[in-house]
Residue frames as qw, qx, qy, qz and C-alpha x, y, z in Angstrom:
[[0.823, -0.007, 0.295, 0.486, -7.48, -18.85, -6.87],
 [0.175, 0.893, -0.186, -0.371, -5.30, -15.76, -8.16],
 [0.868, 0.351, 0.030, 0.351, -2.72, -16.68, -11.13],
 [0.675, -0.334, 0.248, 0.610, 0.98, -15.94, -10.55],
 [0.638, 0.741, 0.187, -0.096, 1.51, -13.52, -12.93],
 [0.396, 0.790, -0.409, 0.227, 5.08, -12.93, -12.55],
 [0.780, -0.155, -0.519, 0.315, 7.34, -15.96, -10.50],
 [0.478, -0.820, 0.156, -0.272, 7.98, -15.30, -7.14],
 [0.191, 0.581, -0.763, 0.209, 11.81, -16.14, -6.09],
 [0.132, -0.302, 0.919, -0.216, 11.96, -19.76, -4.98],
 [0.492, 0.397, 0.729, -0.263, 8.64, -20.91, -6.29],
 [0.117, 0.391, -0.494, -0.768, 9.16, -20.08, -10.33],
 [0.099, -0.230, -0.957, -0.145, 7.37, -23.61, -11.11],
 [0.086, 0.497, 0.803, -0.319, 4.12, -22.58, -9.59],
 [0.062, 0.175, 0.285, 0.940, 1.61, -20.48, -11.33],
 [0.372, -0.629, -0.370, -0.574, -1.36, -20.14, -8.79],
 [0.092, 0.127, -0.570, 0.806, -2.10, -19.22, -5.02],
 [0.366, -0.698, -0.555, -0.267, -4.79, -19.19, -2.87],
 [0.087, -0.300, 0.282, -0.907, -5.50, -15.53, -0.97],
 [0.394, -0.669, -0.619, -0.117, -7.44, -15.42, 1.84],
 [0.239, 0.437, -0.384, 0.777, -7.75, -12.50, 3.83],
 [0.466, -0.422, -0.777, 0.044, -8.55, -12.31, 7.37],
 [0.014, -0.925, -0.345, 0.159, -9.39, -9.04, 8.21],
 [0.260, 0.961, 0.047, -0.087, -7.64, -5.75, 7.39],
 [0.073, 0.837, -0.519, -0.159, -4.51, -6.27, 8.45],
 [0.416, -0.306, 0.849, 0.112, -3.61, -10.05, 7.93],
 [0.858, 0.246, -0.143, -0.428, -3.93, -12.27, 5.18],
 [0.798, -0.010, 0.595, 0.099, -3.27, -16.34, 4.15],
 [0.433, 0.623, -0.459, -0.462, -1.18, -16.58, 0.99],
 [0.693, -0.194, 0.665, 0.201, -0.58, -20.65, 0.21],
 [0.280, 0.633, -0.640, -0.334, 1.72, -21.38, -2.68],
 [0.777, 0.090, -0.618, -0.082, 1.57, -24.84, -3.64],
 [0.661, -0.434, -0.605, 0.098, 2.25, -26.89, -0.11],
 [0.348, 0.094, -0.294, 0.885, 3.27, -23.47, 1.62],
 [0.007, 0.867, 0.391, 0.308, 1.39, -21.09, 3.57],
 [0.371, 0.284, -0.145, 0.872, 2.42, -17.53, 4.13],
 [0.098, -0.817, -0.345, 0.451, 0.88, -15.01, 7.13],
 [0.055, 0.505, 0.069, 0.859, 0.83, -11.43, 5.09],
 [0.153, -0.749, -0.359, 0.534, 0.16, -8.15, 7.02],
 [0.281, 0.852, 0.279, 0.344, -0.65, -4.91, 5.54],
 [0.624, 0.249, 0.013, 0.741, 2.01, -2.91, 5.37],
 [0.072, -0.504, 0.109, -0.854, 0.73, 0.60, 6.05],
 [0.709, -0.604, -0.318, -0.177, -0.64, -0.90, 9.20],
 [0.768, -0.505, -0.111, 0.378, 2.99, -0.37, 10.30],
 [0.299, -0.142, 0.304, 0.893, 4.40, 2.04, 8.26],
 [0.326, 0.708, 0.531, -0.334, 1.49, 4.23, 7.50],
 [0.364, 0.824, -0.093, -0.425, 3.33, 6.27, 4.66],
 [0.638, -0.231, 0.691, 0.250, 5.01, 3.04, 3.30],
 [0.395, 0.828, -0.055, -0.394, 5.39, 3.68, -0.39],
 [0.576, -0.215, 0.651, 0.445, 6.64, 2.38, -3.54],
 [0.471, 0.489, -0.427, -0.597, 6.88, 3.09, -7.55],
 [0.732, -0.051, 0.674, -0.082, 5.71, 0.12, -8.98],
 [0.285, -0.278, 0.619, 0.677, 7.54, -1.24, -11.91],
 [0.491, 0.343, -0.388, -0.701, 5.70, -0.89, -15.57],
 [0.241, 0.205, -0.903, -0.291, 5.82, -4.37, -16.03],
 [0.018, 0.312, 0.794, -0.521, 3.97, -5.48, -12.99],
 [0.277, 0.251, -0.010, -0.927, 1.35, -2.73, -13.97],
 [0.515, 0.311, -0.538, -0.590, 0.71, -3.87, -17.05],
 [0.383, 0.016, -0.923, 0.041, 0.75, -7.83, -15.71],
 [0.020, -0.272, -0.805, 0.527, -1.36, -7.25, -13.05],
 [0.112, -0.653, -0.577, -0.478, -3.76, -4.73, -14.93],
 [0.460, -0.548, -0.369, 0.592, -2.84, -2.12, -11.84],
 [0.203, 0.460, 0.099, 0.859, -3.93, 1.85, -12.46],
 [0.047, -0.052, 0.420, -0.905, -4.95, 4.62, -10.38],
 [0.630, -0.046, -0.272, -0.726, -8.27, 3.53, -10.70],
 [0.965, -0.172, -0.146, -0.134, -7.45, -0.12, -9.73],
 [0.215, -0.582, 0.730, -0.287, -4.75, 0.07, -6.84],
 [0.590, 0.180, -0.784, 0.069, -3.47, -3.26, -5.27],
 [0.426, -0.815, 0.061, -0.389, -3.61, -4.45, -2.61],
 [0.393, 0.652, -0.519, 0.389, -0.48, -4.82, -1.10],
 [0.683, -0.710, 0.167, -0.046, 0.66, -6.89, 1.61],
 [0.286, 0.749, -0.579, 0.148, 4.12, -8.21, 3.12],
 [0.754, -0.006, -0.652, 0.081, 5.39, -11.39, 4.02],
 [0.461, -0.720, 0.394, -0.336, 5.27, -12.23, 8.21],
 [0.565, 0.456, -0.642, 0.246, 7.87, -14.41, 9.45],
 [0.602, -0.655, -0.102, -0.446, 6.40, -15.73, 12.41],
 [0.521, 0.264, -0.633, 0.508, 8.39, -16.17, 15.46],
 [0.611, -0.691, -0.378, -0.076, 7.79, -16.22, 19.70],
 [0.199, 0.568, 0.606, -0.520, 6.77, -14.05, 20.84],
 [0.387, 0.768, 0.465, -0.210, 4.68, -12.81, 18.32],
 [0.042, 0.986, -0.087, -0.136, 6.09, -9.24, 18.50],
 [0.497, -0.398, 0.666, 0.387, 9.53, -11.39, 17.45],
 [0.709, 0.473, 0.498, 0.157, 8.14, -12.01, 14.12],
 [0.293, -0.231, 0.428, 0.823, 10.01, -10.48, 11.12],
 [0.510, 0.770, 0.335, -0.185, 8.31, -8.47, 8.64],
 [0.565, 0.142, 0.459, 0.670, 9.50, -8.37, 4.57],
 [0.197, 0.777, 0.221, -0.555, 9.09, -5.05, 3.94],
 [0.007, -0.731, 0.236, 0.641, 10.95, -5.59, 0.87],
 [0.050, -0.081, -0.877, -0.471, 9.08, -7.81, -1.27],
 [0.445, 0.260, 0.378, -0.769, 5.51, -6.93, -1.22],
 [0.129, 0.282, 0.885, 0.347, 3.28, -9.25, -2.81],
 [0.161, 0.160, -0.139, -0.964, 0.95, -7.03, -4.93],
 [0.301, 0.433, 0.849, -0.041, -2.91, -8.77, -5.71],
 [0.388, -0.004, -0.278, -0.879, -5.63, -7.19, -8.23],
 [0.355, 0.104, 0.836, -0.405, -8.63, -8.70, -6.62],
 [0.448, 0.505, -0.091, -0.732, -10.46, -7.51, -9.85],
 [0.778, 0.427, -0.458, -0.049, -8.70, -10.57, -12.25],
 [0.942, -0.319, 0.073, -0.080, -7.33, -12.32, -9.74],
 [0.694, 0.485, -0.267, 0.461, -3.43, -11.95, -10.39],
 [0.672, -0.662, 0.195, 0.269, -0.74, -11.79, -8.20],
 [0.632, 0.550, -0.251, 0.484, 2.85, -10.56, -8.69],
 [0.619, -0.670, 0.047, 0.407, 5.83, -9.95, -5.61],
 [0.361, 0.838, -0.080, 0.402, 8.25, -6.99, -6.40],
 [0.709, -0.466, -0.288, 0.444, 11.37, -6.69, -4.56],
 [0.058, 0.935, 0.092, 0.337, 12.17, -3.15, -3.98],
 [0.534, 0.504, -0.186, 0.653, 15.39, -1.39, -3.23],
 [0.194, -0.650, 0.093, -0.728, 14.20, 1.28, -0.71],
 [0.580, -0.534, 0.219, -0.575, 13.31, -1.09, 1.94],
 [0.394, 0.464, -0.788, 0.093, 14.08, -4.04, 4.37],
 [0.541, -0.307, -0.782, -0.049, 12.88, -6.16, 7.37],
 [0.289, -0.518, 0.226, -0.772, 11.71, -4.98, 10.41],
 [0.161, -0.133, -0.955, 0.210, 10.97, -6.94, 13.62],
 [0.217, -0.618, -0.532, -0.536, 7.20, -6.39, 14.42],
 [0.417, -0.658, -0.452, 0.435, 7.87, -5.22, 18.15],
 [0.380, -0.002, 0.291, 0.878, 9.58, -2.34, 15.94],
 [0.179, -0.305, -0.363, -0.862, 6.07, -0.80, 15.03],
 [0.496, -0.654, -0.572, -0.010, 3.77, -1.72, 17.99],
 [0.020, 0.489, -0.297, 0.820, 3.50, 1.26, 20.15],
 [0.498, -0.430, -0.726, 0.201, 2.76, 0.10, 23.39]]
């Protein structure tokens, strides 16, 4: 169970999550009666990059010592390779204390996933 540490847009009421990940690059986020597919970002954008905000830091307990880890909502759709990826909310975890926080960042936007598969 990770604690919410900062509301996540459309789910402000809820203040825990269960994470599960299932292997490097996917994980299981469920929000009260939601679940979410995550994928790991630099699995598709390998120099994918953000400043994270001070607050978030500090709420999550996040230093160069104790990185996040950092995935992005999938939007699943058929075929697969039709799914959307959120490149521009990354939901941030400290497996350390269990805390979660989603940042929605400026720099970036969605991406269909046939967009990064190099075939």
């Amino acid at each position: 169970m990770y604690i919410i540490k900062k509301p996540i847009p459309g789910f402000e009421n809820i203040n825990n999550a269960n994470f599960k990940q299932i292997d490097e690059n996917f994980a299981v986020l469920q929000i009260g009666d939601y679940v979410f597919t995550l994928i790991n970002p630099f699995a598709l954008i390998p120099d994918y990059s953000f400043e994270i905000p001070a607050d978030v830091k500090v709420l999550l307990d996040i230093s160069e010592n104790n990185p996040p880890f950092v995935y992005c909502n999938l939007i699943k759709k058929e075929p697969f390779t039709e799914s959307i990826v959120n490149f521009k909310a990354p939901i941030l975890l400290n497996p350390k204390n269990n805390t979660l926080a989603q940042v929605v960042l400026d720099e970036y936007g969605y991406g269909k996933l046939k967009d990064f598969i190099k075939e």
